[in-house]
C-alpha positions in Angstrom: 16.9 -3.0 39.9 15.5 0.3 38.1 12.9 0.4 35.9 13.6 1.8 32.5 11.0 4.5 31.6 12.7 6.4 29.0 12.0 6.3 25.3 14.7 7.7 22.6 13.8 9.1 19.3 15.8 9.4 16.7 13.9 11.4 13.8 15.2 14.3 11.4 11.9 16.0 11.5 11.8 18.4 14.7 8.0 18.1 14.0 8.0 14.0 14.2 9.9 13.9 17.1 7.7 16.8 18.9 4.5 14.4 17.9 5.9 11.4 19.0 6.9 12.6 22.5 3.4 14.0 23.0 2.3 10.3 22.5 3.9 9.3 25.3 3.2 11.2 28.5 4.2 9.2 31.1 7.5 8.2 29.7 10.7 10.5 29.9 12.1 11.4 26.1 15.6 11.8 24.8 15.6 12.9 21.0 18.7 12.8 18.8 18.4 14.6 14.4 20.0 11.7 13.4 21.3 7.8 13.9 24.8 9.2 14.9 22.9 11.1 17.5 21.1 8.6 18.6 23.7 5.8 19.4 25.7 8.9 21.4 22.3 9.3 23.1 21.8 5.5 24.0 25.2 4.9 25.0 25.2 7.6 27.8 21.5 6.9 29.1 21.7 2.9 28.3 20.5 2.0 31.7 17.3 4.1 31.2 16.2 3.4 27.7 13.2 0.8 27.3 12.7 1.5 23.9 13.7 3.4 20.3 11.4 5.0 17.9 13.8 6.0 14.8 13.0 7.2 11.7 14.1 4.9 8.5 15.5 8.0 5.8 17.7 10.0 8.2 21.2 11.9 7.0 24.1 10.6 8.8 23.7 7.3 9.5 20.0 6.1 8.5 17.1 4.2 11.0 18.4 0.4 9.3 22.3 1.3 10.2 21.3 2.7 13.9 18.7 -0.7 14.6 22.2 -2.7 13.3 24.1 -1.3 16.5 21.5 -2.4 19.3 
């Protein structure tokens, strides 16, 4: 079995999602602008992701709607 090391976040703030991946060194990042992004994201690296950071207030489809797909 692998062990999931990667951590996606979903943030419309380039600036967030820069600061957030710097808090996590040892973990590989995937970032997606917005929720759409970010279930496209999570559905092609499923087997890698051990956790989401997402934003709440996000155009598209907001933080609440992307939590509702997982």
């Amino acid at each position: 079995m692998s062990r999931k090391n990667t951590i996606l976040i979903v943030d419309d703030y380039e600036f967030n999602r820069l600061l957030l991946s710097e808090m996590f060194p040892e973990r590989d990042i995937i970032e997606a602008s917005n929720g759409a992004e970010g279930i496209k994201e999570y559905e092609k690296h499923r087997d890698e992701v051990c956790a989401v950071l997402t934003d709440i207030m996000m155009p598209i489809v907001d933080g609440l709607s992307l939590l509702e797909f997982f």
